[in-house]
C-alpha positions as CSV (number, residue, x, y, z in Angstrom):
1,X,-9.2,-31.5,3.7
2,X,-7.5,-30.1,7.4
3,X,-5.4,-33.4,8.1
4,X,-2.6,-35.3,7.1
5,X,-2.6,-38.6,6.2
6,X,0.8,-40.5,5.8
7,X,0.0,-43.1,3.3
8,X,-1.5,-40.7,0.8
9,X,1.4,-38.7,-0.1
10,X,4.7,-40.9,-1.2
11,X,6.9,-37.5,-1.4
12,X,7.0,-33.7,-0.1
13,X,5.9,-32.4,-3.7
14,X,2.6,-34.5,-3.3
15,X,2.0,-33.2,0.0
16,X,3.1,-29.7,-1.0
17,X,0.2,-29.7,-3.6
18,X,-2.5,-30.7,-1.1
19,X,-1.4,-27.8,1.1
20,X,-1.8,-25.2,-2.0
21,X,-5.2,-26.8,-2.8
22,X,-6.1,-26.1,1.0
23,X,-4.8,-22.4,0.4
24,X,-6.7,-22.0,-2.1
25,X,-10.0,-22.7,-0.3
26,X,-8.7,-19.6,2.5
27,X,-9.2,-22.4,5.2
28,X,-5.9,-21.1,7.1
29,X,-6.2,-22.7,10.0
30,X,-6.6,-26.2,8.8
31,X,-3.7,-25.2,6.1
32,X,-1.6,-24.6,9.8
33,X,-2.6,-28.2,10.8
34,X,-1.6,-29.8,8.1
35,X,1.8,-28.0,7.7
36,X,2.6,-28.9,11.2
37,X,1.7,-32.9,10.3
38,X,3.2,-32.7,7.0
39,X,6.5,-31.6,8.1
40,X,6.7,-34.6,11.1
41,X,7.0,-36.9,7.7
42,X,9.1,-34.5,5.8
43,X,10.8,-32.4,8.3
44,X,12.3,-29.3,7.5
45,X,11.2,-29.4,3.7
46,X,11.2,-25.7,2.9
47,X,8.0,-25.0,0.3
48,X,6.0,-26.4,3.5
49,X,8.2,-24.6,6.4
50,X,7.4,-21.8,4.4
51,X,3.7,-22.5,3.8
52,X,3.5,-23.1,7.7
53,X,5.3,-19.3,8.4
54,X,3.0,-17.8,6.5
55,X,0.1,-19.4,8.3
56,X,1.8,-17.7,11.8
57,X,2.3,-14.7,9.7
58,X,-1.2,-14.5,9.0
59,X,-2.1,-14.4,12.5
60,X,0.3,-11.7,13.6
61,X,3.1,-13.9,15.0
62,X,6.0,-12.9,12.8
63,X,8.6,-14.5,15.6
64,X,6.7,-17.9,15.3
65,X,7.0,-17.1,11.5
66,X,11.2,-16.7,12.0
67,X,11.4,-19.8,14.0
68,X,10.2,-22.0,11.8
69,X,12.5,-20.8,9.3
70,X,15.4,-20.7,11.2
71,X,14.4,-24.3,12.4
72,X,14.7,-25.2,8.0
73,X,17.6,-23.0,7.7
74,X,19.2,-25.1,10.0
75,X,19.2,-28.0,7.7
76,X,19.6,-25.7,4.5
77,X,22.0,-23.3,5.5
78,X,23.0,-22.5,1.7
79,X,19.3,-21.7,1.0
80,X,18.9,-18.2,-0.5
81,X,15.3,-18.5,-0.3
82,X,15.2,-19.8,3.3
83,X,16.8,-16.5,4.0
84,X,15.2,-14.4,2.2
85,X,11.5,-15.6,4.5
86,X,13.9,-14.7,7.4
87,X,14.9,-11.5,6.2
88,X,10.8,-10.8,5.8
89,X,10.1,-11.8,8.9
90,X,12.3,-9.9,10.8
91,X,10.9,-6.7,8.9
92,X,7.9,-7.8,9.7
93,X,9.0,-7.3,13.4
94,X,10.1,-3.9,13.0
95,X,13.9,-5.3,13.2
96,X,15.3,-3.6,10.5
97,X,18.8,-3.5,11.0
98,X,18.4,-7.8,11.0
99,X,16.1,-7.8,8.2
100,X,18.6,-5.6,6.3
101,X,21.7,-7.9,6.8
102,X,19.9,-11.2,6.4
103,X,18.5,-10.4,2.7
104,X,22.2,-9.4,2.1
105,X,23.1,-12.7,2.8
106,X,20.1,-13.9,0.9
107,X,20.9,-11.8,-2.3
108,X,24.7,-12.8,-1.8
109,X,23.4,-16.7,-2.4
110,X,21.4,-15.5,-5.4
111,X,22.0,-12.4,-6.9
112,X,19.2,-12.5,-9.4
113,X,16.5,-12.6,-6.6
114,X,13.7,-9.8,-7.3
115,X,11.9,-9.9,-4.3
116,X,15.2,-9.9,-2.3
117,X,16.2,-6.8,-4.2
118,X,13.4,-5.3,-3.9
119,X,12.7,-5.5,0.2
120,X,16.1,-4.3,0.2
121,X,15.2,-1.3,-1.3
122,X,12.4,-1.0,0.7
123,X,15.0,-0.7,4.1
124,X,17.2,1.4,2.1
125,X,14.4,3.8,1.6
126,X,13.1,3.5,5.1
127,X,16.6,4.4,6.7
128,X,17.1,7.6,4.6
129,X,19.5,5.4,2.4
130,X,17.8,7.4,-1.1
131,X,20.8,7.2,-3.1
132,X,21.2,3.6,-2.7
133,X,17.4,2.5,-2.9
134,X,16.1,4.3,-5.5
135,X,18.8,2.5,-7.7
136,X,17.9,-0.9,-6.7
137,X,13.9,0.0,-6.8
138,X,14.6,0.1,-10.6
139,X,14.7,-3.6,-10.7
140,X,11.0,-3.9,-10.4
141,X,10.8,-2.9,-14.1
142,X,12.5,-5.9,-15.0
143,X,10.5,-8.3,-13.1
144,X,8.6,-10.9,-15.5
145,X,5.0,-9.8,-16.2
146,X,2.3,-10.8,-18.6
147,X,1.9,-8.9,-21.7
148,X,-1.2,-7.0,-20.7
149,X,0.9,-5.5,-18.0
150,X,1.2,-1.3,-18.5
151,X,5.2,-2.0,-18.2
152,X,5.2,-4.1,-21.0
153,X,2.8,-2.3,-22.8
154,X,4.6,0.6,-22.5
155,X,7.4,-0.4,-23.2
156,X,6.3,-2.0,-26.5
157,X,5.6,1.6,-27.7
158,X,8.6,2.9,-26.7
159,X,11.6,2.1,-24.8
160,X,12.6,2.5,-21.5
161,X,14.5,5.7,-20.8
162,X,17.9,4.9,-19.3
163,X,19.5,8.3,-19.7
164,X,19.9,8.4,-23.4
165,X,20.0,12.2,-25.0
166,X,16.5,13.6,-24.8
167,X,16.8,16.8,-27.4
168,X,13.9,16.6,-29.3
169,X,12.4,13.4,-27.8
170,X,8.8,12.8,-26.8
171,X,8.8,10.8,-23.0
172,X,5.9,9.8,-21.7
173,X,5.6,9.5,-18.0
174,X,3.4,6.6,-16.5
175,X,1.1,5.2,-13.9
176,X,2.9,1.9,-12.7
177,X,1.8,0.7,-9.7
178,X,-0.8,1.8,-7.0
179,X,-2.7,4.1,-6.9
180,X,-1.4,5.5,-4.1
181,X,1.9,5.3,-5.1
182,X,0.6,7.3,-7.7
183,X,-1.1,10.1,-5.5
184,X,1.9,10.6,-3.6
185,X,4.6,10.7,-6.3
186,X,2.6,13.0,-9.3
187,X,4.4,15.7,-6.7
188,X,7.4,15.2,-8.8
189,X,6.2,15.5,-12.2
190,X,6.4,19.2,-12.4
191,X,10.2,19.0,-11.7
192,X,11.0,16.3,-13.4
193,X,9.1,18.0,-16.5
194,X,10.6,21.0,-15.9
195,X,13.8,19.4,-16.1
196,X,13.4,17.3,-19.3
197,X,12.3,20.3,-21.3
198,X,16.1,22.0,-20.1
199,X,17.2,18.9,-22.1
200,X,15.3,19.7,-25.0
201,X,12.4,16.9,-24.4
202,X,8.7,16.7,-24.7
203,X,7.0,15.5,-21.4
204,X,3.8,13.9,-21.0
205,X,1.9,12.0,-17.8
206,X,-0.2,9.5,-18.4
207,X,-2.3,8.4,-15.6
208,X,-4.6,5.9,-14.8
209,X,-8.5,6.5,-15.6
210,X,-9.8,6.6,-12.2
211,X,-7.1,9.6,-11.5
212,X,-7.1,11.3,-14.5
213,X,-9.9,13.9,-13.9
214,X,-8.4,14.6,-10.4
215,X,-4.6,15.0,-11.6
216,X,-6.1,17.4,-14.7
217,X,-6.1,20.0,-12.4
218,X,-2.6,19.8,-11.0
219,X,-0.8,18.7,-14.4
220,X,-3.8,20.1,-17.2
221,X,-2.2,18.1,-20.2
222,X,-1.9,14.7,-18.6
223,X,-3.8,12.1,-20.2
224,X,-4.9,8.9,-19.6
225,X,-2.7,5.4,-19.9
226,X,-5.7,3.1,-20.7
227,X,-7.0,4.9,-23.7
228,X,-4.6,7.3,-24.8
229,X,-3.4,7.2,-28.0
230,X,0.5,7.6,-27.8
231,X,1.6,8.6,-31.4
232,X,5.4,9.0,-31.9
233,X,6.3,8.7,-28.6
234,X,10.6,8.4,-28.2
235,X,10.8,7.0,-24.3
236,X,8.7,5.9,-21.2
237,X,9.3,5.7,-17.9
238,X,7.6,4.4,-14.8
239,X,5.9,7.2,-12.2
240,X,8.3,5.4,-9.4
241,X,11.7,6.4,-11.5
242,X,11.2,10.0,-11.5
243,X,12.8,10.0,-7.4
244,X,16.1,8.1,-8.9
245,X,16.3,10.2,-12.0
246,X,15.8,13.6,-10.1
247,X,18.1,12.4,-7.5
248,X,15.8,13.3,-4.5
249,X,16.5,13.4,-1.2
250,X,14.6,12.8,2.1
251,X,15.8,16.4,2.8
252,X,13.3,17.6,-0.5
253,X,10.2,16.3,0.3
254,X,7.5,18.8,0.9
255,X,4.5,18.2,3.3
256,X,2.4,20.9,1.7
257,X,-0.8,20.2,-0.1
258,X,-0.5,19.7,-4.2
259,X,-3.7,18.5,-5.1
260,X,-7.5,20.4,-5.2
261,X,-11.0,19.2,-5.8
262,X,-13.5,20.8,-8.6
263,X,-14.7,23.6,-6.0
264,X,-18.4,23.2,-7.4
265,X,-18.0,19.2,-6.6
266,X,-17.2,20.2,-3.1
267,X,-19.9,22.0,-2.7
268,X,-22.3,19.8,-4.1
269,X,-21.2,17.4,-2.4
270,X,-21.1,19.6,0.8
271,X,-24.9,20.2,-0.3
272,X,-25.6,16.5,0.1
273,X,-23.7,16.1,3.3
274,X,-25.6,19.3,4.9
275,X,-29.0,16.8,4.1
276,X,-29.7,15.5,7.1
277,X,-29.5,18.9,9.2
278,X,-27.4,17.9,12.0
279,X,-24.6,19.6,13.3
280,X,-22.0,16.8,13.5
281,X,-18.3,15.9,13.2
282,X,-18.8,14.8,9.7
283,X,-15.5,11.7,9.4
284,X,-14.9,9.8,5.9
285,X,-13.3,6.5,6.9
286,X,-11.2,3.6,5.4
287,X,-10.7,0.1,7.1
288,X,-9.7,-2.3,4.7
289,X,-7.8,-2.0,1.2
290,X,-7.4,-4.5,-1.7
291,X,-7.5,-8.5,-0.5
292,X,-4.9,-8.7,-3.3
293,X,-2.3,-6.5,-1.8
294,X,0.9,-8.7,-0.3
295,X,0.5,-7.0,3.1
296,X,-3.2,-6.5,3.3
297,X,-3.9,-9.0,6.5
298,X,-1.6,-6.7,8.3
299,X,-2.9,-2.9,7.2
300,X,-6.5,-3.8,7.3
301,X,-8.8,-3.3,10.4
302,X,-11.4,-5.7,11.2
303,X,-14.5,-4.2,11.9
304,X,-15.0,-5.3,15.4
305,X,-11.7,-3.7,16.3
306,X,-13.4,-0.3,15.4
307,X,-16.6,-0.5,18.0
308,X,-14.8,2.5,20.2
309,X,-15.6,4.6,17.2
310,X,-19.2,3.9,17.2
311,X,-19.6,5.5,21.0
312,X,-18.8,8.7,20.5
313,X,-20.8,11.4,20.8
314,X,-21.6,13.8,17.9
315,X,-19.6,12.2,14.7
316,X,-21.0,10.6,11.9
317,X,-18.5,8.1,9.7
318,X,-18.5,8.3,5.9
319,X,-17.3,5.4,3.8
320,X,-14.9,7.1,1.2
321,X,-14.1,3.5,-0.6
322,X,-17.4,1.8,-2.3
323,X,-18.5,-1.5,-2.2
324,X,-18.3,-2.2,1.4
325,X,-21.9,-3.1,2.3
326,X,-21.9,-6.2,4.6
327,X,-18.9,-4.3,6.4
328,X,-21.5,-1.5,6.9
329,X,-24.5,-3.4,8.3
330,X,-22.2,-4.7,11.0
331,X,-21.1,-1.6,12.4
332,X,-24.7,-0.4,11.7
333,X,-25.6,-3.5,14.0
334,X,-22.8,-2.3,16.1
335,X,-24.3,1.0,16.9
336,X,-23.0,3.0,14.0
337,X,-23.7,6.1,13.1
338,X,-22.7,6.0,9.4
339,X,-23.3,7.1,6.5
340,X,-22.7,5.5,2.6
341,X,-22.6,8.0,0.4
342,X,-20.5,6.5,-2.2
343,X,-23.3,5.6,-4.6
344,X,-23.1,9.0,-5.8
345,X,-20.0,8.3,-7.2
346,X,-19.1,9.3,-11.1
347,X,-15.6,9.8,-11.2
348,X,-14.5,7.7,-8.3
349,X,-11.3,9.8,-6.9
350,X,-12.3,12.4,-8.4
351,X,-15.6,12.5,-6.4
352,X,-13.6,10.8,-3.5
353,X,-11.3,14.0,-3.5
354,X,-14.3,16.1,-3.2
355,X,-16.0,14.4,-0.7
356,X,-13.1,14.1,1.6
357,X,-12.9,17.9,1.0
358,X,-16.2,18.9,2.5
359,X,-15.5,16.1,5.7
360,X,-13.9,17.4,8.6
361,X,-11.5,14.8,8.9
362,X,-10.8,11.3,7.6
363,X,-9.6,8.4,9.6
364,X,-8.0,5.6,7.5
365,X,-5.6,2.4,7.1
366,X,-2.6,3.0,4.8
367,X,-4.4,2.8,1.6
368,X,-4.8,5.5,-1.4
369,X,-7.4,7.2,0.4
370,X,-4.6,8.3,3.4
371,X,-2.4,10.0,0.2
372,X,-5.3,11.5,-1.7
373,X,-6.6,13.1,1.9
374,X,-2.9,14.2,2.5
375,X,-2.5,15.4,-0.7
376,X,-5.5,17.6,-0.7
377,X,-4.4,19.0,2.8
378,X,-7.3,17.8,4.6
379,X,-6.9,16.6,8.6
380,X,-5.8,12.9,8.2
381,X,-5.4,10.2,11.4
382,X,-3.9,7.4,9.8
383,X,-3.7,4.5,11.7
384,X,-0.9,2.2,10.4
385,X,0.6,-1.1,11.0
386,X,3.5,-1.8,12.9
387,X,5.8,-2.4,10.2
388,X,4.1,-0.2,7.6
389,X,4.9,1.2,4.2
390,X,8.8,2.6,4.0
391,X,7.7,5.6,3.5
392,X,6.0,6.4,7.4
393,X,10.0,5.4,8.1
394,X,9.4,3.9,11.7
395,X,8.0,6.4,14.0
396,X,5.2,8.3,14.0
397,X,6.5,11.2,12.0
398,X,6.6,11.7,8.2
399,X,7.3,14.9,5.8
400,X,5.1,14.0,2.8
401,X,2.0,15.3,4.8
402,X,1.5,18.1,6.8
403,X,-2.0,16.9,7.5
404,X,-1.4,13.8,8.4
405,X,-0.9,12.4,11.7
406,X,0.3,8.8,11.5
407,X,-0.6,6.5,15.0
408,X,1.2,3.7,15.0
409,X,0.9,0.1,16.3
410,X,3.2,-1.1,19.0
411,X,2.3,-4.8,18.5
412,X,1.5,-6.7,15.4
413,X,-2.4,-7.5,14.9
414,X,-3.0,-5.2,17.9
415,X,-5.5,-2.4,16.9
416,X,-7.3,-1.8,20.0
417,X,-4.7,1.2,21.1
418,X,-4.2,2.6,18.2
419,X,-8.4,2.8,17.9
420,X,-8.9,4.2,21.4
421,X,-6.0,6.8,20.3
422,X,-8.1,8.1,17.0
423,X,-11.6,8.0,19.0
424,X,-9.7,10.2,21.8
425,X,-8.6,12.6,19.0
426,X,-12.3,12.7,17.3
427,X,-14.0,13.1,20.4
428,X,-11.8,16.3,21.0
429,X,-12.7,17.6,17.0
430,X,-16.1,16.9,18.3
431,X,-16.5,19.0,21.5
432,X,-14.6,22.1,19.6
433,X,-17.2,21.8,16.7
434,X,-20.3,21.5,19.6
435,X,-18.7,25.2,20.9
């Protein structure tokens, strides 16, 4: 269904729910056309002024997005949710400063929003504003969830700490949201720890399975969240409320490496690598994340964007994320010289972190991988979107990695400079190794 037909939908709520069943098929473009014809016979109806933004979002075209918006706000100039898409939008152009003062006005509407809050923090963060962000990030833990979330579960064990006395109190620490949210902010647990026990507490982490192995050798009593059985515990608290709690500042983040790999691991896998008995720039790459994260579209590469990578001389590309097969016969199609080595796989970052060990570099999107590689120290070109993650602020420097070099995109849904800049940068690696 990629058309609109008058006479079959007596209201916008009718029409609205044809659109979401068209969503649902992934059939964007015909979603676009019938938006556009939808709103001719309910004009500036918001659900499908915002269905129709998203369908410009989608293909990189976040002022087309605005205008549409602005076009409903126009006729809903009270709407907190009209401004809140606006507010999005403009972040999504890199105009921060406009973003930032239109979800002000959207959160002055409706106080209670989440999201609003929540993007707010986001530019608070981004701007250096920590003081100011890392309070309002704590409204994520109030968000509604289902009851097999780990918020809720934890949370049913024991409540939220909020500051309450901690002398003789058992607080567990806990994996909350990414993965790599979780790779880059285990940093803090060691402080934070250390300065619970000053107030008489009992610390624990509790990580998520996949990381658990990994983070055992950083923080050797952390256990993990799935499975553990947390006896007596007093308080929890969320991985991403250690920053507010400690106070931290930009000025205190350390790029230096925290994390190691099983040295035997790295050499087995080193071993395996060493196979094929080629001298090569050996390169572990990431080009797409989760479909299910909000900004995936955006962060992930599509494969034919990476064909400059597949002419150079002398480096051979190693999936670090599994599961990527039909993405790998193209570029194998595409001249390729790559590698997929993930089958080997036991303990997935824990083998991950070992592998990217024994590469001599890894090229990736803004995924986990980019945190565990920066985390272990290892060279890192990460090739980000324009707007990005908060934390790569809005250049292309950052002080939670020393490895890492970010290279940014200058225009939304444009990869092909940001490519040809990584494949200069390899091609250099590889001439020094060939010496």
């Amino acid at each position: 269904m990629s058309s609109f037909h008058p006479t079959a939908y007596t209201s916008a709520a009718d029409a609205l729910a044809a659109a979401l069943r068209i969503r649902e098929s992934g059939d964007w473009s015909a979603l676009e056309r019938f938006c556009i014809d939808a709103l001719q016979h309910f004009p500036h109806d918001i659900e499908l002024s915002w269905q129709l933004s998203h369908c410009h979002w989608l293909r990189y075209d976040g002022a087309a997005s605005e205008a549409v918006m602005r076009a409903c706000l126009a006729h809903h100039p009270e709407s907190a949710q009209v401004k809140h898409a606006i507010a999005f939008y403009l972040l999504e152009q890199a105009r921060y400063n406009e973003a930032e003062a239109m979800y002000r006005e959207s959160s002055a509407l409706d106080p209670e929003q989440m999201g609003v809050a929540l993007d707010l923090a986001d530019l608070e963060l981004r701007r250096g504003a920590w003081r100011d962000g890392w309070t309002r990030f704590l409204r994520r833990l109030d968000r509604t969830r289902d009851t097999s979330s780990v918020v809720r579960v934890m949370e049913a064990l024991a409540p939220r700490w909020r500051g309450e006395p901690l002398a003789g109190k058992r607080i567990v620490v806990y994996s909350e949201l990414g993965l790599g949210d979780d790779l880059q902010f285990v940093r803090l647990y060691p402080r934070f720890a250390a300065a619970v026990k000053q107030l008489g507490a009992q610390p624990l982490l509790a990580v998520r399975a996949p990381l658990q192995p990994l983070i055992e050798r950083f923080v050797p009593d952390c256990v993990t969240v799935e499975t553990h059985d947390f006896d007596a515990i007093d308080f929890t608290i969320g991985m991403m409320s250690m920053p507010y709690w400690l106070g931290l500042s930009p000025a205190e983040i350390d790029g230096r490496p925290y994390l190691d790999a099983e040295p035997s691991l790295v050499q087995t896998w080193r071993d395996r690598l060493a196979d094929d008995g080629r001298e090569r720039l050996r390169v572990g790459i990431v080009w797409a994340g989760s479909p299910t994260h909000r900004r995936d579209s955006q962060r992930s590469i599509p494969v034919d964007a990476l064909a400059p990578l597949w002419q150079l001389s002398g480096v051979t590309f190693y999936p670090v994320a599994p599961g990527r097969d039909a993405d790998i016969a193209r570029m194998r199609a595409a001249g390729a010289d790559i590698v997929d080595v993930t089958q080997h796989y036991r303990e997935h970052f824990h083998d991950s972190a070992a592998l990217v060990t024994a590469l001599d570099a890894l090229v990736t999107i803004d995924s986990s991988p980019l945190h565990l590689g920066g985390a272990l120290g290892r060279p890192v070109l990460a090739m980000i979107d324009r707007a990005s993650h908060w934390c790569w602020g809005t250049g292309e420097t950052q002080p939670w990695y020393d490895s890492v070099r970010l290279v940014r995109q200058q225009k939304a849904g444009d990869w092909t400079p940001v490519v040809a800049r990584v494949a200069a940068d390899l091609a250099q690696r590889a001439a020094i190794k060939r010496r």
